[in-house]
C-alpha positions in Angstrom: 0.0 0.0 0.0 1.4 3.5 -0.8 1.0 6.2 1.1 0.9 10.0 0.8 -0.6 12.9 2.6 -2.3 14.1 0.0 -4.6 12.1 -3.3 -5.3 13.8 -5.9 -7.8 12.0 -7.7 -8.2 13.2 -11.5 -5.1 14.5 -13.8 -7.2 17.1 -15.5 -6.5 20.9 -15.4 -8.0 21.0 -12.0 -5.8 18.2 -11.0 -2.4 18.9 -12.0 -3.0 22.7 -10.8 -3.5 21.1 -7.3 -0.4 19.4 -7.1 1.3 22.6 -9.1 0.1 24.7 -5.9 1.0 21.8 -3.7 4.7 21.6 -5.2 4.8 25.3 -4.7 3.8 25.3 -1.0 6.5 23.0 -0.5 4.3 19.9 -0.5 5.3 17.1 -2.2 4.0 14.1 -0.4 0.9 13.8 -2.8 -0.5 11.1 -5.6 -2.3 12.4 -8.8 -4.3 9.5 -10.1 -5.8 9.5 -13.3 -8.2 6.8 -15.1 -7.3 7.8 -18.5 -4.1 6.6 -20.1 -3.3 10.8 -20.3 -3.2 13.9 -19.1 -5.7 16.5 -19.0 -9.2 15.5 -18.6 -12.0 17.4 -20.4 -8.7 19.0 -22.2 -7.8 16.8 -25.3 -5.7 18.4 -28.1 -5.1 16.0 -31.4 -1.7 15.1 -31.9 0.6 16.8 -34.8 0.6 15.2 -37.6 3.6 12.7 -39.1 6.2 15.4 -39.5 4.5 18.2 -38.9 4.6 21.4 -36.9 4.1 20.8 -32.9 1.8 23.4 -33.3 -0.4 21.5 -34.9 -2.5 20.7 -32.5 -5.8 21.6 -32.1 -8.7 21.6 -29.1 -11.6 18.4 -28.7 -12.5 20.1 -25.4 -12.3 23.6 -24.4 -10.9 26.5 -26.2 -11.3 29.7 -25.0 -9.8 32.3 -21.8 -10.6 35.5 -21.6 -7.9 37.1 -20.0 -9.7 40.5 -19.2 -12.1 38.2 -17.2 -10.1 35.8 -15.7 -6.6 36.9 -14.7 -5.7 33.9 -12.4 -5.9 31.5 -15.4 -4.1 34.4 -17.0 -1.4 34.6 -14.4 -1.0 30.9 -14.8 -0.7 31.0 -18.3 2.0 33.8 -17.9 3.9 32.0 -15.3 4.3 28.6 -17.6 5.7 30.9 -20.6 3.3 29.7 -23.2 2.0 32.0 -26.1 -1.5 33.1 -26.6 -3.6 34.4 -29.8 -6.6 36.0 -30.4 -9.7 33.9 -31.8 -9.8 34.5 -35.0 -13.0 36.6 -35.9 -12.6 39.3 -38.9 -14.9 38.6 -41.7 -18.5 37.8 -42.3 -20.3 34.6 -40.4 -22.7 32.4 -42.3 -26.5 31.3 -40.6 -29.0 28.8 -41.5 -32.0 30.1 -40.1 -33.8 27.6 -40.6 -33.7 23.8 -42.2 -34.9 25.1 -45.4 -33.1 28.1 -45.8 -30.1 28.8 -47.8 -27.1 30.5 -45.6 -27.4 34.0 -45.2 -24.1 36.2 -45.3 -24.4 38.6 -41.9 -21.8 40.7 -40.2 -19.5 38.7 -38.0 -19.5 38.7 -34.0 -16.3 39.7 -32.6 -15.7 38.8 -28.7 -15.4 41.3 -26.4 -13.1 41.4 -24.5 -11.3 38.8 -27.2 -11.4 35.1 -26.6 -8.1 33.7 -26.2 -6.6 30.4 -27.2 -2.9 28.7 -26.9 -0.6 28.0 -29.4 0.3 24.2 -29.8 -3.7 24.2 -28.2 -4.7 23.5 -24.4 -2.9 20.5 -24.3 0.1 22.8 -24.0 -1.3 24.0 -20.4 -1.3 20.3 -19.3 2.1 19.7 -21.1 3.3 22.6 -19.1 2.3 21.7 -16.1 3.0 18.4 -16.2 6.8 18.7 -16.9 6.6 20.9 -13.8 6.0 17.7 -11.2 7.5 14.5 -10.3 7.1 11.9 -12.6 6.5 9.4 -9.6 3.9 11.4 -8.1 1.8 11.1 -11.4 0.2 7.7 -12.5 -1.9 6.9 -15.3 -4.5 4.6 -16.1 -5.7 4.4 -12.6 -9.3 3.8 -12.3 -10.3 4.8 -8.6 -13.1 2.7 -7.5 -13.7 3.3 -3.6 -12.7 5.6 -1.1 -13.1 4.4 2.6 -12.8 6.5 6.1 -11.7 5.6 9.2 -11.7 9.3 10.4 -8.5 10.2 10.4 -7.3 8.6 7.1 -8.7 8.0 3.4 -7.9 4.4 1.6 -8.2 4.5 -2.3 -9.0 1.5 -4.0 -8.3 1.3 -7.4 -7.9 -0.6 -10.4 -5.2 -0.8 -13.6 -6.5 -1.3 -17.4 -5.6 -4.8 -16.7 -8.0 -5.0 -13.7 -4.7 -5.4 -11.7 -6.0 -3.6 -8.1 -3.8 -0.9 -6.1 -4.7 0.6 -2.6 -3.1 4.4 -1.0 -3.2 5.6 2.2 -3.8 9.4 2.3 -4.7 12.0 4.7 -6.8 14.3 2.2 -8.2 14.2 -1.0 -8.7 16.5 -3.4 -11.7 15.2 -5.6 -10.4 16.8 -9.0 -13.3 14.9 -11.2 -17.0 16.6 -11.7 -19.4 16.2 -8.8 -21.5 14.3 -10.3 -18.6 11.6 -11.8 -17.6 11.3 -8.4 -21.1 10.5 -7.1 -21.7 7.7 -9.8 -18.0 5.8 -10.2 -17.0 6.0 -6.6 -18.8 4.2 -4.3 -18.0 5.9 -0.9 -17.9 4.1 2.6 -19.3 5.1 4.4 -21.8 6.9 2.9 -21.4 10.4 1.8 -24.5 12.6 3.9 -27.3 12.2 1.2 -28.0 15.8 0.6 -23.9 16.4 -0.5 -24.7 13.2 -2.8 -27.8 14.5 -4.0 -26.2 18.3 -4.6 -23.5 16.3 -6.4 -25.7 14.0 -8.9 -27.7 17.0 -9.9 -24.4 19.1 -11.1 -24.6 19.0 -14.5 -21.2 17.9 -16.0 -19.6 20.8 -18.4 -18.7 18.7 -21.9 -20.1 15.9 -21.1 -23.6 16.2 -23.6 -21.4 18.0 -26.6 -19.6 16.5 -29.2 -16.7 18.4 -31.6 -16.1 17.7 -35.3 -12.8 19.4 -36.3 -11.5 19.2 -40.0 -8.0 20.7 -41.1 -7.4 22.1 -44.3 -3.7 23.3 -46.0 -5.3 26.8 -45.7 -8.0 29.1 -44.6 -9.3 29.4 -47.9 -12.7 30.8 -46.6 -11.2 33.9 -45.1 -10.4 34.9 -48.6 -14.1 35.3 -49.5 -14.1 37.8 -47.1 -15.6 35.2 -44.4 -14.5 34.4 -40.3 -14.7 31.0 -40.4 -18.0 31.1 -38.0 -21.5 30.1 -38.6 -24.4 29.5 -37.0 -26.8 26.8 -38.2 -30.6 25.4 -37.2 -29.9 22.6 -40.4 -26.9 21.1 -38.4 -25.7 18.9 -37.4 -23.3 21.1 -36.3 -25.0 24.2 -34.7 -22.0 26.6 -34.1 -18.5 26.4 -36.2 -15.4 28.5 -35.9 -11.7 28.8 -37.2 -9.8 26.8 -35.5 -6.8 27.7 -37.5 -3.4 27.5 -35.6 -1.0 30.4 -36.4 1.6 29.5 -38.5 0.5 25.5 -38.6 -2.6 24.4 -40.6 -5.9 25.7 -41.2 -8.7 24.5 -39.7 -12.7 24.8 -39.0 -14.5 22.7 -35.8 -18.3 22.9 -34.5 -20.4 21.9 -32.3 -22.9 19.3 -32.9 -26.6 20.3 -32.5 -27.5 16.9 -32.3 -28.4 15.4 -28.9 -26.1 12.6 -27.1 -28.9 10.0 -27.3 -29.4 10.7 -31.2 -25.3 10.6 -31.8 -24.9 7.5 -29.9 -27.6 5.7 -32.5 -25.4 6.7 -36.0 -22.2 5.5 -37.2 -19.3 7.6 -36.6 -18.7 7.9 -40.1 -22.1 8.8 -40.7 -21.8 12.0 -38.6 -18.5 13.1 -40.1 -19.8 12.6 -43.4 -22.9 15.0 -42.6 -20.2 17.6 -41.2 -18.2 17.5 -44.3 -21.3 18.2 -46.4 -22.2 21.1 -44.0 -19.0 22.3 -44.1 -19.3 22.8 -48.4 -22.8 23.9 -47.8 -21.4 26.9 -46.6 -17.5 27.4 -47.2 -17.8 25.7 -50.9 -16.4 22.8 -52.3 -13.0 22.6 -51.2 -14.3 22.5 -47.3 -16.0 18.7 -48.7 -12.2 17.7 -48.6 -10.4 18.3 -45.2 -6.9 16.5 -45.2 -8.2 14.7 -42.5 -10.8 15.3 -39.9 -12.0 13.7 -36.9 -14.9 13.5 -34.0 -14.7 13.4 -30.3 -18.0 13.1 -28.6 -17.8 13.5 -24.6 -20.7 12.3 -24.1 -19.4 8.3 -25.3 -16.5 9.3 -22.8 -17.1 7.6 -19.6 -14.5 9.6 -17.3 -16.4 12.2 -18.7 -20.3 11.7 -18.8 -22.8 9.6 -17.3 -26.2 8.4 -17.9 -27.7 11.6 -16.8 -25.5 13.9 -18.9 -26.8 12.3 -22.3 -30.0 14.8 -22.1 -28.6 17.4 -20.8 -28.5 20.9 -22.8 -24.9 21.8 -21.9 -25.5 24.6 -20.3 -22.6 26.4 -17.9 -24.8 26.0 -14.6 -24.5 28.9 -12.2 -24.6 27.1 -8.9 -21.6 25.3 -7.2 -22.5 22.9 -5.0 -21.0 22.0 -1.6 -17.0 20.9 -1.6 -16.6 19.4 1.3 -18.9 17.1 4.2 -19.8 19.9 7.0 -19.9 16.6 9.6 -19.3 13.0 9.9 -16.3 10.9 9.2 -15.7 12.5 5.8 -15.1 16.0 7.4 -11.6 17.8 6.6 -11.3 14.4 4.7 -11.9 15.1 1.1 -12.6 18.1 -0.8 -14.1 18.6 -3.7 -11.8 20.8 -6.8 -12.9 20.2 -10.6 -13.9 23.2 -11.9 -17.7 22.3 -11.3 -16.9 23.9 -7.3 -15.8 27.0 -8.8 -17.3 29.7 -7.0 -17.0 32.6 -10.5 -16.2 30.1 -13.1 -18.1 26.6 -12.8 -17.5 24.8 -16.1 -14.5 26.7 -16.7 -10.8 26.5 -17.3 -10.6 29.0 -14.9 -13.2 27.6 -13.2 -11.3 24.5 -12.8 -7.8 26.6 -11.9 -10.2 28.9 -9.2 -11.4 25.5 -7.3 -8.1 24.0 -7.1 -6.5 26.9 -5.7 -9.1 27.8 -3.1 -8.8 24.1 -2.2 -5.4 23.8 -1.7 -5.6 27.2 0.5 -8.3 25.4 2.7 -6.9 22.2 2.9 -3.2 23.7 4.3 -5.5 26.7 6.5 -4.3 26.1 9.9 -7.4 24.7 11.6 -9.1 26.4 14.3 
């Protein structure tokens, strides 16, 4: 059995920020454990390509900062040395009003303040942090399966891809997977109090009902008809597109699907990108029928990601936070909880997600009184 003062259970943004924090307090008696054989969670970037540019590398999950908004992401992102663009957004945006309407040309949307995004994608924010901790404190492909309280310790049970089970000993644990994850793959004993269980099955998940289509092309031949790349559609099956082009790497478009989870799950996965490819040439033209390659990640098929009660959900950011921690019983000052869900400003968030792990670190390490 291994021991440590400190489990971290999730290796997403949320996470690896925790034991960033923890390194930086001084702290390095802590596990990460994550069930996914990699880094970063709801963050997924697609690899370069065979000889081409690590830059190209572009975002399945989430995309945006906004720095003017969110300066302790910011900050972050400043302290790891990693580049940031604007969205692109000059040009015109393209909507299907309808299912029987042809596009109509209308002035583009430009963010305000700008909508930020990474070079080499977000999967350099996980790279970055990730190179920043000890390799032995991070372990992959680590399914955790059962947390059990004595009241003054935490024992993790988990479980390998091979079904090859591992126990740790910790003091605290920093829950760095969505509430309502937590509340469906972990069985807790004993019980969690059942209105904190409750709070945490009715969180809705952020990702976990959409679905990305991303295609890249050699260049971003739409901008040269005078278009941004974006579109809004009510013909689908994607319902909101934009550039995804990486600066000096290859072009690209990616969208939303408008379709829900329980539909998606029903058609081939070739099927879908086939629709996107001819929804693409509906609006760009021709040459968007022919991407250089394309591909689909739907988070709601992800199980580390959704659950049965995310597949009809509207994927919505939800305003409410629910409760991190047990106020009483054996699970007090025992875990507590950190995905970006517990954000108190940003829940759904990558800043949300850097927000809860932060003000969880500073509770956990609060002298107690």
């Amino acid at each position: 059995m291994r021991t440590a003062r400190i489990a971290i259970v999730g290796g997403g943004l949320a996470g690896l920020c925790a034991a960033h924090w923890l390194a930086r307090r001084g702290i390095h008696d802590h596990v990460v454990l994550e069930a996914r054989d990699a880094w970063g969670g709801r963050i997924a970037s697609t690899p370069p390509a065979a000889g081409g540019s690590p830059l190209d590398r572009f975002d399945l999950g989430p995309t945006w900062f906004w720095p003017a908004h969110q300066p302790q992401l910011d900050r972050l992102i400043d302290s790891l040395s990693l580049e940031r663009f604007a969205q692109p957004e000059e040009g015109d945006m393209l909507v299907e009003h309808t299912p029987n309407t042809a596009p109509v040309r209308m002035r583009g949307f430009v963010s305000a303040p700008p909508a930020m995004r990474l070079m080499g994608g977000m999967g350099a924010l996980i790279d970055a942090l990730r190179q920043e901790l000890a390799p032995g404190n991070l372990m992959l492909g680590q399914r955790v399966l059962r947390l059990r309280c004595d009241g003054r310790h935490v024992e993790l049970d988990a479980e390998d891809v091979h079904g090859r089970a591992s126990t740790f000993r910790a003091e605290h644990v920093l829950l760095a997977v969505p509430p309502r994850l937590a509340a469906v793959r972990i069985d807790f004993s004993p019980s969690l109090p059942g209105p904190l269980l409750r709070a945490w099955r009715g969180t809705p998940t952020w990702m976990a009902p959409h679905a990305k289509y991303l295609a890249l092309y050699d260049e971003p031949f739409w901008r040269a008809q005078g278009l941004s790349g974006a579109a809004r559609s009510a013909r689908g099956p994607l319902g909101e597109i934009h550039d995804a082009s990486m600066p000096g790497g290859r072009a690209a478009l990616f969208g939303f699907f408008g379709v829900p989870a329980r539909v998606r799950r029903n058609v081939p996965e070739e099927v879908l990108r086939a629709h996107c490819r001819a929804q693409f040439a509906r609006l760009f033209g021709d040459q968007a029928a022919a991407p250089r390659a394309d591909c689909l990640k739907d988070w709601a098929a992800d199980p580390w990601t959704a659950t049965d009660a995310d597949q009809d959900a509207p994927g919505a950011h939800h305003g409410i936070a629910p409760a991190a921690c047990a106020a009483e019983g054996p699970w007090k000052n025992r875990i507590t909880g950190v995905a970006s869900e517990w954000s108190p400003q940003f829940p759904g968030y990558l800043a949300g997600a850097v927000e809860a792990a932060v003000d969880g670190v500073h509770t956990l390490l609060e002298p107690r009184r």
